[in-house]
N, C-alpha and C positions, 0 to 999 in steps of 0.2 A: 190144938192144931196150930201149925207156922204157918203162918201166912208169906209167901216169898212172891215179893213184886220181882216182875218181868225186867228185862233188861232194855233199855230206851230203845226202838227201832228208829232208826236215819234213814231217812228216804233221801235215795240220790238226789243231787241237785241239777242233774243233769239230763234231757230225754234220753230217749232210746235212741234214737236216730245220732244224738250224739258223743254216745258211747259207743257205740257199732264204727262211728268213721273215726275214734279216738284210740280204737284196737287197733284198725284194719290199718290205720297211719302210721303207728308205733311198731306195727310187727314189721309193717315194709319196712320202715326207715331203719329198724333194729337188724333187718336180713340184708339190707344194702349195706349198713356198714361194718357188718361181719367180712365182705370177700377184702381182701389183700389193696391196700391203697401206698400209694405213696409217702403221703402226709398222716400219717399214724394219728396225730390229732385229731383233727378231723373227724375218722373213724370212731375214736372215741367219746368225741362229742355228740355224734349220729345215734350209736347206740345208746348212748348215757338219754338221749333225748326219746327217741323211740321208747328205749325203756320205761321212761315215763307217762307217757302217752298210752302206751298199754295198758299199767297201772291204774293211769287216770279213766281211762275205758273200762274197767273193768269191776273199781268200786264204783263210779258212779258221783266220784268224787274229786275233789282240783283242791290240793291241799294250796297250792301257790294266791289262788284268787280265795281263799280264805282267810289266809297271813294277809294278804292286799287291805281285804274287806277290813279284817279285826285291827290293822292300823290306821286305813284310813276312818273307823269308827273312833278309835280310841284318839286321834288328833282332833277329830271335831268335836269331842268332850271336851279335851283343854282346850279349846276356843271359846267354847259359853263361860 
């Protein structure tokens, strides 16, 4: 018989509570800068950010404050 280990479960690092306002933030800002602006930029900053936001709502995850974390880990190792 194979014996086949499970695959790692990741528990979000984030409540419920903030994940729910990390959706609900992303879709507005994602749906406000879909209508027609002036500044095209802009627009696409909104969405590019909402769109994140939703992501990050919805794994349960912040890929950004983990690159944060793992550098500012790895800078306090070359310090000792």
């Amino acid at each position: 018989m194979i014996f086949r280990s499970k695959p790692p479960v990741i528990a979000p690092a984030m409540s419920t509570g903030e994940r729910t306002a990390s959706v609900l933030a992303g879709l507005f800002l994602a749906a406000v800068a879909v209508r027609p602006r002036p500044n095209r930029l802009l627009s696409v900053l909104a969405l590019a950010t909402g769109s994140y936001l939703a992501y990050r709502g919805a794994t349960g995850t912040c890929p950004l404050s983990e690159a944060i974390e793992d550098r500012v880990h790895c800078s306090e190792k070359s310090h000792r």
